[in-house]
C-alpha positions in Angstrom: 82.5 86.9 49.9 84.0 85.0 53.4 81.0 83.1 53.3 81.0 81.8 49.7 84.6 80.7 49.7 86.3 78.0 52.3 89.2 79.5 53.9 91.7 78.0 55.8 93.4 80.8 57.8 92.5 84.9 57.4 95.4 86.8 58.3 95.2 90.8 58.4 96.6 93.9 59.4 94.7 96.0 62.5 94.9 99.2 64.0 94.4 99.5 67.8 91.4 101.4 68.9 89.9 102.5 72.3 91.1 104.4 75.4 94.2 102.1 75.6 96.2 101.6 72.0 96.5 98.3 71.3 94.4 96.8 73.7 91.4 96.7 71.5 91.3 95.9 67.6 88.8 97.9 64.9 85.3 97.1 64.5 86.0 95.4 61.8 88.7 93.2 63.1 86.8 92.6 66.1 83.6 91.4 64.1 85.7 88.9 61.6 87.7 87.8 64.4 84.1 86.4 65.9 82.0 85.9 62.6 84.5 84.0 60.5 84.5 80.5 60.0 88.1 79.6 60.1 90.9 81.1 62.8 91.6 85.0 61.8 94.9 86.2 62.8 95.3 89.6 63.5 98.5 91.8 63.0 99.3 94.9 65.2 100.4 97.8 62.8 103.5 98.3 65.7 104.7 94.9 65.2 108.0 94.2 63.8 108.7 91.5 61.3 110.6 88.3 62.2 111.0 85.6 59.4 109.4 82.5 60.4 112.3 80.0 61.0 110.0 76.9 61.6 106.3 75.9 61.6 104.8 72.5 63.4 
């Protein structure tokens, strides 16, 4: 699907993994995050949400 479509910007949720939580993102995250063809930004599940207030 990711490599049929031209995206601009993936954004998604993650879940940390590994000995240290947080430190480390899924498998899955981790293998869009270097596959994808476009900048992936990836969400902490512990983050708290802030309105954006200005973009550049």
């Amino acid at each position: 699907m990711l490599r049929n479509e031209k995206y601009h910007l993936i954004v998604m949720g993650t879940r940390g993994e590994g000995t240290q939580k947080g430190l480390f993102f899924s498998g899955i995250a981790n293998h869009l995050i270097k596959t994808a063809g476009c900048p992936v930004l990836a969400v902490p599940e512990d983050t708290n949400y802030q309105p954006i207030e200005r973009i550049l």
